[in-house]
C-alpha positions, 0 to 999 in steps of 0.5 A: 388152448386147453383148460381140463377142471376135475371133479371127484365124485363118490364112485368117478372123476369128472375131467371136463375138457375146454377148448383144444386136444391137439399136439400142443396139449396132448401132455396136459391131458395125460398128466391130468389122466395119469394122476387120476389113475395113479391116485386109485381113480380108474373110472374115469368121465371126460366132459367133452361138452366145450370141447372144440376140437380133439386130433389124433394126438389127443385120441392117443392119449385116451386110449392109452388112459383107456388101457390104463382104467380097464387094467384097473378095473375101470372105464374111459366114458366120455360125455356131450361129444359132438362136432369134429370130435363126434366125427373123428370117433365115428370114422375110427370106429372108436365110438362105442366100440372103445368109449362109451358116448353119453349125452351128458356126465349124468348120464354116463355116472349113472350106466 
């Protein structure tokens, strides 16, 4: 089961992620990506800090809203990675190359 809760921030959106990114709900994240960039909100903060688990479904889904943000003039950061999801961004060679890893959503507002 996911929960994804947003925060409008002056110059960002926090999505913070509970619980589960997998093939199951990889379409709830992207809805909640997608209306973020739709409604002019490219920059974009994942709180990954409760998240328990992230497979390649749901790394699809964020480098898509990736693409989607740089074409806007915006970013997909993410913060508190840590367990599975750490080691999955690590063996795709997607940690900091595509996402920059902050340990907190302050953090990664503030690079």
């Amino acid at each position: 089961m996911l929960e994804l809760t947003v925060n409008h921030e002056a110059t960002h959106a926090v999505v913070a992620a509970d619980g589960e990114i997998d093939f199951l709900s990889a379409d709830l994240l992207s809805a909640v990506l997608n209306k973020q960039l739709a409604e002019g909100r490219p920059h974009l903060i994942i709180d990954a800090s409760r998240l328990s688990f992230c497979d390649s479904t749901g790394l699809g889904v964020l480098l898509e809203a990736r693409a989607t943000a740089i074409k806007r003039g915006g970013f997909v950061r993410l913060a508190g990675v840590h367990g599975s999801f750490d080691r999955l961004l690590s063996i795709t060679g997607l940690r900091g190359a595509a996402f920059p890893v902050f340990d907190s959503v302050a953090e990664a507002a503030s690079a």
